[in-house]
N, C-alpha and C positions, 0 to 999 in steps of 0.2 A: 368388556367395558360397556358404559351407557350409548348410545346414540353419536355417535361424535359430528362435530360442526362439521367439520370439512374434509373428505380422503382425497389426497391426489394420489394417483396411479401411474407405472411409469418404470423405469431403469432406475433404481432407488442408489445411490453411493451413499454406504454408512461405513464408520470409522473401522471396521473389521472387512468389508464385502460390499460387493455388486449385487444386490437383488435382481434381477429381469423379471420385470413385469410386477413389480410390488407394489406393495401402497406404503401412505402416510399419513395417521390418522391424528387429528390436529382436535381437541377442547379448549374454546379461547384461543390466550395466546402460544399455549405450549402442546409439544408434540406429545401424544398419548402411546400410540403403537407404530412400531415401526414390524412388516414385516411381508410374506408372502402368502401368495393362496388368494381365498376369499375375502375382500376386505372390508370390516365392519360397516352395517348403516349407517348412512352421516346425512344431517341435513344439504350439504353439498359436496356434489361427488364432480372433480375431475378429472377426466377417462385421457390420460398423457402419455398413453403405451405409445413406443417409439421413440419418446424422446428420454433424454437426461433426465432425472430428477435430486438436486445435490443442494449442500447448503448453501443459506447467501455467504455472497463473500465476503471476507473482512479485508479492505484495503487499508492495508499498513500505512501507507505512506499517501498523505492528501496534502496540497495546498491550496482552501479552497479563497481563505482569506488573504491571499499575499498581495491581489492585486486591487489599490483601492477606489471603491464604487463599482468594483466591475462585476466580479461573482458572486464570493459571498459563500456563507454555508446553506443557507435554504435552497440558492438556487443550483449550488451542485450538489447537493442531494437528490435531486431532479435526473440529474445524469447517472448519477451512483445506480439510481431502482432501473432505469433503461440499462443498465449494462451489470445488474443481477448484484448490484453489491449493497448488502443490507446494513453494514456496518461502515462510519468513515473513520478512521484515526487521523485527524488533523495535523499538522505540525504547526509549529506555535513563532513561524517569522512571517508575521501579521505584516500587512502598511498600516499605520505609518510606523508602525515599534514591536515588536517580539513582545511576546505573553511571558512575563518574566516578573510579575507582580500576584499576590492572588485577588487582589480587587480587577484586573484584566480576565486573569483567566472565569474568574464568576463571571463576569460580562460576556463572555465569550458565548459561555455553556448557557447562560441565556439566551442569545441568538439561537443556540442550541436547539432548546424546549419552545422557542415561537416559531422557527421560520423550519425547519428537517423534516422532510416525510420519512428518512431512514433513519436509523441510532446513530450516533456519533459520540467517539469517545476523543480525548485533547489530549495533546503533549504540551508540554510546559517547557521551560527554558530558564536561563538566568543571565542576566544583564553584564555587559563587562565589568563594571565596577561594583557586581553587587554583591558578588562572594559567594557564601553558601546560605548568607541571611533570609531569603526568600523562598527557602527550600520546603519546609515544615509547613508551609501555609499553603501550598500551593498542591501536596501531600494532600493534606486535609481536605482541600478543595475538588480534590478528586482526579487530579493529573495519571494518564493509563501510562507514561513514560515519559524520560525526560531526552532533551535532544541539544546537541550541540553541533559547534564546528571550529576547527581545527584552520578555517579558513573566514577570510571577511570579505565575504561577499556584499555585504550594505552594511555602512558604517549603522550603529544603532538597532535594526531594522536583524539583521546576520552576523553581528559580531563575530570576530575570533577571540576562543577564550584559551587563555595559556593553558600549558599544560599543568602547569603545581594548582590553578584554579579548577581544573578537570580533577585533577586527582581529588582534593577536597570536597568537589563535589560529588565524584562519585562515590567517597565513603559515606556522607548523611546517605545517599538514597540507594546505596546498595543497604541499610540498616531498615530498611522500606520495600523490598524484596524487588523494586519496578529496574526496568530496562536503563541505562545510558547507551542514546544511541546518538551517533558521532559522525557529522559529515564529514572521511575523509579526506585529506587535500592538505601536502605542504603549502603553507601561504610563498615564503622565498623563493624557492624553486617555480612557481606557479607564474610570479610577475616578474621573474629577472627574465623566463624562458618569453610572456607572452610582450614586455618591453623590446627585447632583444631582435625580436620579429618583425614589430609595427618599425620597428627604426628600420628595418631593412624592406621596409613595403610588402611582406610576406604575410598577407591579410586573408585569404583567399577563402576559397570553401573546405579547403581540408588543412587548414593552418592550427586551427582550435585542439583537434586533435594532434597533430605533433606538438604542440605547446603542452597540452595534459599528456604528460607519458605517464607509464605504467608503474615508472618508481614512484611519480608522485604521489599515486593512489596507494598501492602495494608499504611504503615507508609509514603514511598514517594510518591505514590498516593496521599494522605494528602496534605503533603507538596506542589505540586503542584500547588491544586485548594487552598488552601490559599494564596499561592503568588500571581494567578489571581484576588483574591478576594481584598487582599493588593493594588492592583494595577490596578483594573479594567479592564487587561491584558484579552486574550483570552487563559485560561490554558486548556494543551491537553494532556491528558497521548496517550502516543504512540501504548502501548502493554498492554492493560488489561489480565491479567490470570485468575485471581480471582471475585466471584460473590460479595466480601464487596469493589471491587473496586468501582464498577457500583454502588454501593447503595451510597457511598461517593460521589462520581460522582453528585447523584441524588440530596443529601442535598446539595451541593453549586448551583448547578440548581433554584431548589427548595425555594434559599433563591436570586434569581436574579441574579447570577453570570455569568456569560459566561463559563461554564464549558461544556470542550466534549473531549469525549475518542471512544478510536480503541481498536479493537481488530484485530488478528491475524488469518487467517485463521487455520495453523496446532492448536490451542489452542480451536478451534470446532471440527475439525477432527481427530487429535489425541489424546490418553488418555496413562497415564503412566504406569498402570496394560495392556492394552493389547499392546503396542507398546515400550515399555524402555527397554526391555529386550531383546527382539530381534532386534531392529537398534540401540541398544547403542549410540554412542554418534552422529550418523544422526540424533538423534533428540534433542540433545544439543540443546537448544533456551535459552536464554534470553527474558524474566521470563521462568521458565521450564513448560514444559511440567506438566499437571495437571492429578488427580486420575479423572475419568469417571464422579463420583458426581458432581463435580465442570465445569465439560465440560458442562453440560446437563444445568446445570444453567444460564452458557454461554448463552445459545443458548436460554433460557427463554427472558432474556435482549435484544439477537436479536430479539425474535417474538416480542415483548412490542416496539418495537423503540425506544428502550434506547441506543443502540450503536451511533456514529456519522457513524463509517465508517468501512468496514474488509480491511485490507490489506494483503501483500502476507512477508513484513520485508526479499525478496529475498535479499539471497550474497549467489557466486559461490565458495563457496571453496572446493579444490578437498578433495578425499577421504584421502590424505596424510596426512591430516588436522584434520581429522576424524579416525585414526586406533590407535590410544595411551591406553593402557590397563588403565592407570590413567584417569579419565576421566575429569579431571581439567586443562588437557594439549591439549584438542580438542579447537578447536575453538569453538564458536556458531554461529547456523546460518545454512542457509540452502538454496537452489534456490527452486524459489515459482513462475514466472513468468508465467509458463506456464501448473500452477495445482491451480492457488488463484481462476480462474472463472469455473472452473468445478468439482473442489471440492465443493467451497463454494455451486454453484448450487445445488450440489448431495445433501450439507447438509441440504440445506432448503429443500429441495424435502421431505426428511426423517424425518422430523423434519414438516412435513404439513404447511410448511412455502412458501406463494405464491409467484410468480417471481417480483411483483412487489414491496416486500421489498426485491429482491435479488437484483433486480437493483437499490435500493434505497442505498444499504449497499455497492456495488461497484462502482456505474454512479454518481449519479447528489449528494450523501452527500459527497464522496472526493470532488467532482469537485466547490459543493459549501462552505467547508472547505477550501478551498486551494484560496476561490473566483476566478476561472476559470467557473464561474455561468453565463458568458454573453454568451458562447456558445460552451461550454461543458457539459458533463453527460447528457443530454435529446434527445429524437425520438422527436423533436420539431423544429416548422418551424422557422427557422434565425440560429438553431444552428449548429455547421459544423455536417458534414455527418460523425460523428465517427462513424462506424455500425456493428454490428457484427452477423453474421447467425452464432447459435448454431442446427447442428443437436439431435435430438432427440435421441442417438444411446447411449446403454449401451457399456462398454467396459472397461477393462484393462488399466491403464496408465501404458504405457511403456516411461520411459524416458533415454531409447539408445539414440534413433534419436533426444536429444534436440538439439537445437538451440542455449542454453545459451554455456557457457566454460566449462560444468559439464555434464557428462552423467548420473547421481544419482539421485535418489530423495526419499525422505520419504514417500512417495504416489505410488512408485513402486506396481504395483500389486492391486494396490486400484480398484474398478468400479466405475467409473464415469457413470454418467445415460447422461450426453451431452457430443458432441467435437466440438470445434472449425472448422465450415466447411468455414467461411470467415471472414477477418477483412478489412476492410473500414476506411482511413483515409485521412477525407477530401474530400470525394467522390469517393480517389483512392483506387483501392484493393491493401492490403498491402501484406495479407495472403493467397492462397486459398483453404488450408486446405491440401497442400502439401509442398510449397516452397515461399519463399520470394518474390513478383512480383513490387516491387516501389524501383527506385534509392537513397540511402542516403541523406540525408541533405538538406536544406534551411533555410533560416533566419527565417520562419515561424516556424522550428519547437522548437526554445523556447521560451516558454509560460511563459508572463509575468502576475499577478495578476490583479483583478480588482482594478486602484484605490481607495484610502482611501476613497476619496468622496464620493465612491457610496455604500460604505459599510452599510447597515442599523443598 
């Protein structure tokens, strides 16, 4: 090859193998060679022996816009490049109304292209009352999936959409090759258990979780992957908690279905005997937080390659959000942007789990879930240069100095065994493991899907 812009050097993870000591040689925005030895002239050269060298990450699951005036997509893309994630996939329950229109969702992907140092791709959604009328345009508009729930968490905002509405709609956009992914959660079961509670003053810091038990989650799970199966749809659970989700999972697999599920990072690294008690309702999540037994299982379904994908299910909401003695009056939810790739890292480490399902479980299985697969998630040649140098350094997360709209995190205090020393997007550095270095916005940074046609 000619001269290339840029070689980083390094521990190279590509879609087959570990390199030690390899390079990455970048023209523009796209990866030219990937490989070991001697590594071509380039007008900038990297010298990153020692550390990780792997792709940016694609976070499945973002809520950048849920809270309004607060975050925002520009300015959690800010936190994304500090914490190695090149790609964001939005979910589309906005404040004040869900992205459930296609004159919304173009608005959105505007914000998009002005205010993003990183790519971002959008999920779309459909209103309660709107059917499957707003399906085709929002397609068009370039939706990477589409998202529902099973539950209503905000009237307008979160709807719950029945299930013969779910069915209907997963048949247009399973004919569209993209994702239906489904927040599960009985709604009945959810408010007669957390009604039942508050009447009896049983409000506390571990009430939240005995109120979301395991059937509740594990029953919508169900439902789900039979509606894919009804419908030949591609059914996603969003947030697995539970090790009978994954086995559910397995039998609609198992019987030819298109069945795939996510898990959550805090749902590997935190457990609810050593962490419920002490950050109380910081660790509020939707499904809850699980007992240690069930985490550990988790992480079985990762080493197996049962999971599709970990995400990070970030939203910024302040501590204000978070201090209520009832703990049914907290929100859920947490910022994840810039602890999904070096927790998760830490957990595979500990868990003897090698980096090549770490980047399997953060790079190229979002990237080929979302089909952003023609040049996303891989250290491979044609695909753009998302890169990220992970130093090899243990350390404390402190998240004072974040990036996102939240100084807090549930990983406060945690060791990470990696940090984020660079992000690369596109061949630009976005990160350098101090401060922001790429101007906002361009038309290129929202990512549209691959089309249907090429879906296999």
């Amino acid at each position: 090859m000619s001269k290339a812009d840029l070689v980083i050097r390094g521990d190279i993870v590509t879609p087959d193998r570990v390199i030690p000591n390899g390079y990455v040689a970048v023209s523009g925005e796209t990866i030219e060679v990937v490989g070991d030895g001697t590594p071509p002239s380039a007008m900038e050269t990297q010298d990153c022996r020692g550390c990780w060298v792997i792709p940016g990450v694609v976070d499945g699951q973002t809520h950048a816009a849920s809270q309004l005036n607060q975050e925002g997509l520009g300015w959690a893309s800010r936190a994304a490049a500090a914490g190695g994630v090149t790609v964001m996939v939005d979910m589309p329950y906005d404040d004040p109304k869900a992205i459930s229109t296609r004159q919304a969702f173009e608005s959105k992907a505007d914000e998009v292209k002005r205010d993003c140092h990183v790519d971002v791709a959008l999920h779309a959604t459909i209103g309660e009352d709107d059917g499957t009328s707003e399906i085709a345009g929002l397609i068009e508009a370039g939706a990477a999936a589409f998202k529902f729930s099973t539950f209503e968490a905000a009237p307008g905002r979160f709807p719950r959409i029945m299930e013969d509405d779910l069915e209907a709609a997963f048949t247009v956009i399973g004919s569209a090759g993209l994702a239906c992914g489904v927040h599960n959660q009985m709604q009945e079961m959810t408010r007669r258990n957390i009604a039942r509670m508050i009447e009896n003053g049983d409000t506390g810091w571990d009430a939240f979780a005995r109120a979301h038990t395991p059937l509740i989650e594990d029953l919508a799970t169900a439902i789900v992957y039979e509606l894919g199966a009804r419908t030949g749809a591609r059914g996603h659970v969003v947030h697995c908690s539970t090790s009978r989700g994954f086995e559910i999972c397995e039998m609609y697999r198992s019987a030819g279905h298109k069945a795939s599920i996510e898990t959550c990072v805090q749902y590997l690294m935190l457990s609810h005997e050593e962490h419920a008690e002490r950050l109380g309702a910081k660790i509020k999540h939707y499904p809850p937080i699980r007992p240690k037994a069930e985490t550990e299982l988790l992480w079985q379904h990762v080493a197996a390659g049962r999971c599709t994908f970990v995400s990070s299910d970030h939203v910024s909401w302040g501590l204000d959000r978070k201090d209520n003695p009832n703990i049914f009056k907290n929100t859920s939810g947490g910022p994840g942007l810039e602890t999904l790739l070096p927790a998760f890292w830490t957990g595979c480490e500990e868990h003897g789990i090698g980096p090549r399902m770490a980047v399997k479980m953060l790079c190229d299985g979002p990237a080929d879930h979302f089909l952003l697969d023609d040049r996303k998630g891989r250290l491979a040649p044609g695909h753009h240069a998302d890169i990220v140098v992970l130093k090899k350094e243990e350390h404390a997360f402190d998240p004072s100095n974040s990036l996102s709209a939240v100084t807090w995190s549930s990983f406060e205090g945690r060791r990470f065994s990696v940090k984020v020393a660079a992000t690369y997007s596109r061949g630009a550095m976005v990160w350098d493991g101090t401060e922001i270095k790429n101007e906002a916005g361009g038309e290129h940074r929202f990512l549209r899907p691959t089309p249907a046609s090429k879906v296999v």
